[in-house]
C-alpha positions as CSV (number, residue, x, y, z in Angstrom):
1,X,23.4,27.5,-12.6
2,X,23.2,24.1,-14.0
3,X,22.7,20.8,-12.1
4,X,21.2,17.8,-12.1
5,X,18.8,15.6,-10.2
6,X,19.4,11.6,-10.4
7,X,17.8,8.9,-8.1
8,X,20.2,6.3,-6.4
9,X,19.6,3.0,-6.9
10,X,17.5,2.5,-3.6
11,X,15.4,0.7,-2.2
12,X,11.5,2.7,-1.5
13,X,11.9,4.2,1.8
14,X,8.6,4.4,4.2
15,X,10.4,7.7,6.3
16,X,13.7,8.2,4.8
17,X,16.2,10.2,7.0
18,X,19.0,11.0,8.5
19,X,21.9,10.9,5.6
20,X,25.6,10.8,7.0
21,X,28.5,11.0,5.0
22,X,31.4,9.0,6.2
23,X,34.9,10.0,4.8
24,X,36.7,7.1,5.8
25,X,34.2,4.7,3.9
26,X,33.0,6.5,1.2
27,X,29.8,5.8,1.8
28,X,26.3,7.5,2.8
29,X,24.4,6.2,5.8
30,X,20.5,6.9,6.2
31,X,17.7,5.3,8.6
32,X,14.3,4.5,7.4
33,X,12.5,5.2,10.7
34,X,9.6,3.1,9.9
35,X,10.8,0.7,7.8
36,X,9.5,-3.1,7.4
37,X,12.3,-4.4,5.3
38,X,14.9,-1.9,6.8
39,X,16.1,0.2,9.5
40,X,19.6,1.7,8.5
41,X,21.2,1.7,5.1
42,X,24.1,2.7,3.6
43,X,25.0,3.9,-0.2
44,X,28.4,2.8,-1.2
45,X,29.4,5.6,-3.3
46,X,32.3,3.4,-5.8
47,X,29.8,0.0,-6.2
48,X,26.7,2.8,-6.6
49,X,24.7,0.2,-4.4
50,X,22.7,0.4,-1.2
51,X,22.8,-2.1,1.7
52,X,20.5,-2.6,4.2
53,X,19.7,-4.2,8.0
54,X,17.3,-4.5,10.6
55,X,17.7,-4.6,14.3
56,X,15.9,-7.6,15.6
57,X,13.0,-5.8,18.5
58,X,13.8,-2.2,17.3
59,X,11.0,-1.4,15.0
60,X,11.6,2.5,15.0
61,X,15.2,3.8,14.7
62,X,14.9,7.5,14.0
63,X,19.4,8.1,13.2
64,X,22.3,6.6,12.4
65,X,25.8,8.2,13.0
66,X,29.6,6.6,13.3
67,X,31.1,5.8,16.1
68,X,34.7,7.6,16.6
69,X,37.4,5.8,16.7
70,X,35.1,2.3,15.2
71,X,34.8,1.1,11.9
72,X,31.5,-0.9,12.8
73,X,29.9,0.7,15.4
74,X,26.9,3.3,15.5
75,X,25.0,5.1,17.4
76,X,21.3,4.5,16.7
77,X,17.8,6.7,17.9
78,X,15.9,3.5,19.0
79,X,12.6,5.2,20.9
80,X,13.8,7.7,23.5
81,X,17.4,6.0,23.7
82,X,20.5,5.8,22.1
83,X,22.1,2.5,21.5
84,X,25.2,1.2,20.1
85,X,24.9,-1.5,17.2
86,X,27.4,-3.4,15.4
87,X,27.1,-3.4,11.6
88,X,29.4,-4.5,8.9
89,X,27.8,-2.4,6.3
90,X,26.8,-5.4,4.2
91,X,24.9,-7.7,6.8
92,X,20.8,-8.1,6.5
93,X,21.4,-8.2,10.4
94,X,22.8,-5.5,12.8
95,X,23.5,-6.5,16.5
96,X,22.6,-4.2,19.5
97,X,24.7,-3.6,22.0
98,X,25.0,-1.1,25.0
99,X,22.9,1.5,25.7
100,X,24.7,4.8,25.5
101,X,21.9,6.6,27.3
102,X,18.6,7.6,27.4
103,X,16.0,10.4,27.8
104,X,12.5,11.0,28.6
105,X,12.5,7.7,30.3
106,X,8.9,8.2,31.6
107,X,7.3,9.7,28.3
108,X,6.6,7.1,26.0
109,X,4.5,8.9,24.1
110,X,8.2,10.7,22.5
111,X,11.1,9.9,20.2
112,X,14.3,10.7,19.1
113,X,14.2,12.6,16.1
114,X,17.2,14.1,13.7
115,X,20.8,14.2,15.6
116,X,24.4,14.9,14.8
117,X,27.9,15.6,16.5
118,X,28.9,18.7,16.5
119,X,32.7,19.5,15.0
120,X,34.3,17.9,17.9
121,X,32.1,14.9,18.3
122,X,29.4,16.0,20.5
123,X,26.0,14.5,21.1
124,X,23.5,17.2,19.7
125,X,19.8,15.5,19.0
126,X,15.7,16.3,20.0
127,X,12.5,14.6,20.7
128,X,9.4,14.6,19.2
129,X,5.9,12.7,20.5
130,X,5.0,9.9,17.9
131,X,3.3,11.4,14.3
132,X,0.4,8.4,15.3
133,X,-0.7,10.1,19.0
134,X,-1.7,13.7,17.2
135,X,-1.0,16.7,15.1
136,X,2.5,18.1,16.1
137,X,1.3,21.7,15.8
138,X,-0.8,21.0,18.7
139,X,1.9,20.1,21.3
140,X,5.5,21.0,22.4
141,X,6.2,17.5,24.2
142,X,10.4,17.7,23.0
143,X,13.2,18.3,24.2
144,X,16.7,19.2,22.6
145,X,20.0,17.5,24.1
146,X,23.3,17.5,24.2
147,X,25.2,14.1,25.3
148,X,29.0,14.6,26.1
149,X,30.8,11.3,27.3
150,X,32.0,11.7,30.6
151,X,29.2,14.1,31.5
152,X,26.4,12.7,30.3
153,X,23.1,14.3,29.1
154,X,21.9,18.2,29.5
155,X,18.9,19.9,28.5
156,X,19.3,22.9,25.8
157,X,16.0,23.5,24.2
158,X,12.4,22.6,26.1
159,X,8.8,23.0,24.6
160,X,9.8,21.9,20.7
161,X,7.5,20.8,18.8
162,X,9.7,18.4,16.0
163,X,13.1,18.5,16.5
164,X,14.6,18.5,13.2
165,X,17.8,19.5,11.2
166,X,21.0,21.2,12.6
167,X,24.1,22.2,10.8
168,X,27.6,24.1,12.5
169,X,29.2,27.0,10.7
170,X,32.7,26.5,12.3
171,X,34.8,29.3,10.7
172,X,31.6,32.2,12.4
173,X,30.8,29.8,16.0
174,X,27.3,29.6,14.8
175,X,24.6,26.4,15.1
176,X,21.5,26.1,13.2
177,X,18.3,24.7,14.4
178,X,15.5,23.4,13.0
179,X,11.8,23.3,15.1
180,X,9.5,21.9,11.8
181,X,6.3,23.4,13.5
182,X,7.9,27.1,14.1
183,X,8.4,27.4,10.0
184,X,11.9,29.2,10.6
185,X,15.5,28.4,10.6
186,X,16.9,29.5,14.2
187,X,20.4,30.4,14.7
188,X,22.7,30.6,18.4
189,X,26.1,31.3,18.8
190,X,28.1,28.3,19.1
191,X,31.4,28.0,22.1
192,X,33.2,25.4,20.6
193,X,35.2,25.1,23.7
194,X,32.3,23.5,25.3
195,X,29.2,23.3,23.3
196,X,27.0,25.5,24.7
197,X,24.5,27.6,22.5
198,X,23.2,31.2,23.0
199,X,21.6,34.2,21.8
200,X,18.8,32.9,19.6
201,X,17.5,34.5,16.7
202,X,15.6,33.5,13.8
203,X,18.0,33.1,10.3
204,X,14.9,33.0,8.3
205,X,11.5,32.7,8.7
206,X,9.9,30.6,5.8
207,X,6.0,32.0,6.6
208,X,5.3,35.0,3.2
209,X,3.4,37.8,5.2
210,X,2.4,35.7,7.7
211,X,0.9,33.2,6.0
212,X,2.6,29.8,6.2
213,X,4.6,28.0,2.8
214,X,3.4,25.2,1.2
215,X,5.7,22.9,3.2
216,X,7.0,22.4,6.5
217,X,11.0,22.6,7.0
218,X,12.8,18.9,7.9
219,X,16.2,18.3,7.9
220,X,19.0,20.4,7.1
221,X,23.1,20.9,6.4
222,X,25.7,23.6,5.4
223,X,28.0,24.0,2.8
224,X,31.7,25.6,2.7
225,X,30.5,28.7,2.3
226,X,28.0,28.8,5.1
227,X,25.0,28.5,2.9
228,X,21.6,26.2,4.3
229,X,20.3,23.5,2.4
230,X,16.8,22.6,3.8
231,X,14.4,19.6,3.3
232,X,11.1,20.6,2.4
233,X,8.4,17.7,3.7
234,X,5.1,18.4,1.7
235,X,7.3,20.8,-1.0
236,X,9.1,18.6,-3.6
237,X,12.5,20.8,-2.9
238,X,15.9,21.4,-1.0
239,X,16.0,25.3,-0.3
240,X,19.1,27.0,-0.3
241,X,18.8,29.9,2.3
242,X,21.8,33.1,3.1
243,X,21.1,32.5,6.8
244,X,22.6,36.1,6.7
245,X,20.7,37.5,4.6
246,X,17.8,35.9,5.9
247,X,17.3,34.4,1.9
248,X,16.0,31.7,-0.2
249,X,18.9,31.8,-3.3
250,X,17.9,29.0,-4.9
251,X,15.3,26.3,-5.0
252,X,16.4,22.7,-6.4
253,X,13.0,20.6,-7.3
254,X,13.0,17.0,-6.0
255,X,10.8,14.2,-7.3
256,X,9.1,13.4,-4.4
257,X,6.8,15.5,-2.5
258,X,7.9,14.3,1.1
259,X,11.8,15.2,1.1
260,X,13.4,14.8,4.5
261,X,17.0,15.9,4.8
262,X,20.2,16.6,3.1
263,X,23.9,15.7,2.9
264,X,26.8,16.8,1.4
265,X,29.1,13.9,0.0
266,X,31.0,12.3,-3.0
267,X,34.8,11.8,-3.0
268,X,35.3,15.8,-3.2
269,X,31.8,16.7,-1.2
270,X,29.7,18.5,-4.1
271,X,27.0,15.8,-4.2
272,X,24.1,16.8,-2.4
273,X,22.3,13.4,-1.3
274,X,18.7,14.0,-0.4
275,X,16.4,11.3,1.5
276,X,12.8,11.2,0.9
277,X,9.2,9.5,2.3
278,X,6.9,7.4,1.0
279,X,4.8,6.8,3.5
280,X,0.9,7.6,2.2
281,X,-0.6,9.1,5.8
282,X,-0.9,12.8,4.2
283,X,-1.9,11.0,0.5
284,X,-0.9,9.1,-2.9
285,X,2.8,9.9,-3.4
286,X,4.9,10.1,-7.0
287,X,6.3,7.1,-8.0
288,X,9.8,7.8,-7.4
289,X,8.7,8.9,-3.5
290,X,10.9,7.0,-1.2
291,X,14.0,6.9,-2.9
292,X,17.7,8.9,-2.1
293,X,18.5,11.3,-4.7
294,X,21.6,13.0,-5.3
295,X,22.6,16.4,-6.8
296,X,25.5,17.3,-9.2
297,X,26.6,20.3,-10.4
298,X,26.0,22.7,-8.0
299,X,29.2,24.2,-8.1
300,X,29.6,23.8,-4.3
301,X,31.2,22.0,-1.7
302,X,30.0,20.9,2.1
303,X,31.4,19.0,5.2
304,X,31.9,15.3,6.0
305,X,29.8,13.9,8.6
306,X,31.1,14.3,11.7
307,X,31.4,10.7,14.0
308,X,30.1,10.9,17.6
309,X,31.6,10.0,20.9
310,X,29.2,7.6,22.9
């Protein structure tokens, strides 16, 4: 299989993350959780052009997703809450607004982490304590969540580690989890009716006779088919994985070492957009490090990003 790997024009990225594709604008949205210049971005697919903002008093904004129903409105991971902001998509400045909710309210030692809405809209998203206060692997401080408006917030996952990428299968009622620190790909069944998860087993377990990869697993999506595409941070590639075959089927080599997550998009979803890091904390990075990417030609197709209700 041929395909090819391009970088976006972009700006350098300290913690890339998060890519959303939105239908309705064509357009990619990402967060740079640490940024100094910016916070959330956004690719316009037909200018080929990113644009950027900050939130004035939010220095750490860990997602970005569309608000149903709004055309400038989204949901933000600003410390252990989720706010509303108002963005135009082209504005250097993006205004807060309400406070959708918040977790964890007495641990400020966590974060919000990666986060999506499930197929009908649903608030699904997971904590992490700050990288700065320790090695992950040494504490299971998170939490995974589910928000539904209305109902407000429920517990569905305790003791994680680094709550990191989740993808739906819809046409099997199956969700996909991502804890970074337990080096697997977990699976639940998925009631669509409402939202709960079950049953979990693990898809795939990335450790080789024990022993663990070369990387740690980040972020994560789906395609058509049902196939995983995960982020590798500290491994230079997306992985495709069979979740049930329990497989890697292909390996797609990024030019960056840190790479964080995944999206499908493009006007007929078979570009692959991939965020990366440049941050130095775990050493000197390649130059391209930072940047989104996008991949052509993989002869598959995946799912629009989903817009949440808050």
């Amino acid at each position: 299989m041929s395909f090819k790997v391009e970088v976006v024009p972009s700006p350098k990225s300290e913690l890339g993350e998060g890519p959303h594709w939105d239908e309705q604008s064509q357009s990619l949205y990402y967060t740079d959780i640490y940024g100094t210049e910016a916070s959330i971005l956004r690719y316009d697919y037909k200018q080929d052009k990113v644009y950027s903002a900050k939130i004035d008093g939010e220095p750490v904004v860990s997602f970005i997703l569309p608000v149903a129903n709004q055309t400038d409105q989204f949901a933000l991971g600003i410390g252990t809450r989720v706010g509303v902001v108002q963005w135009d998509g082209k504005s250097e400045k993006a205004k807060l607004g309400p406070i959708a909710f918040e977790v964890n309210e007495d641990v400020k030692t966590n974060r919000f982490n990666d986060a999506k809405a499930d197929p009908v809209g649903r608030f699904y998203g997971g904590s992490m304590r700050f990288e700065a206060l320790g090695d992950l692997f040494d504490r299971a401080g998170g939490t995974f969540y589910r928000y539904i408006k209305g109902e407000g917030v429920k517990d569905l996952l305790h003791n994680v580690h680094c709550s990191n990428g989740l993808a739906w299968n819809e046409k099997k009622n199956k969700f996909y989890f991502i804890d970074s620190i337990k080096l697997d790909v977990k699976e639940f069944d998925y009631d669509p009716k409402n939202g709960n998860i079950s049953n979990e087993r693990v898809a795939i377990d990335f450790r080789v006779n024990g022993q663990p990869p070369d990387f740690i697993p980040d972020g994560m999506t789906i395609d058509a088919e049902g196939n995983l595409y995960v982020a590798t941070w500290g491994g230079s590639r997306v992985i495709k994985v069979d979740p049930q075959q329990g497989k890697i089927v292909q390996e797609i080599p990024i030019p960056a070492k840190q790479v964080t997550s995944v999206a499908f998009g493009g006007p007929n979803m078979d570009v692959l957009f991939v965020t990366t890091a440049a941050t130095t904390r775990d050493g000197e990075q390649p130059p391209l490090a930072g940047h989104l990417f996008k991949v052509t030609g993989l002869n598959v197709k995946g799912l629009p990003g989903v817009k949440v209700r808050v």
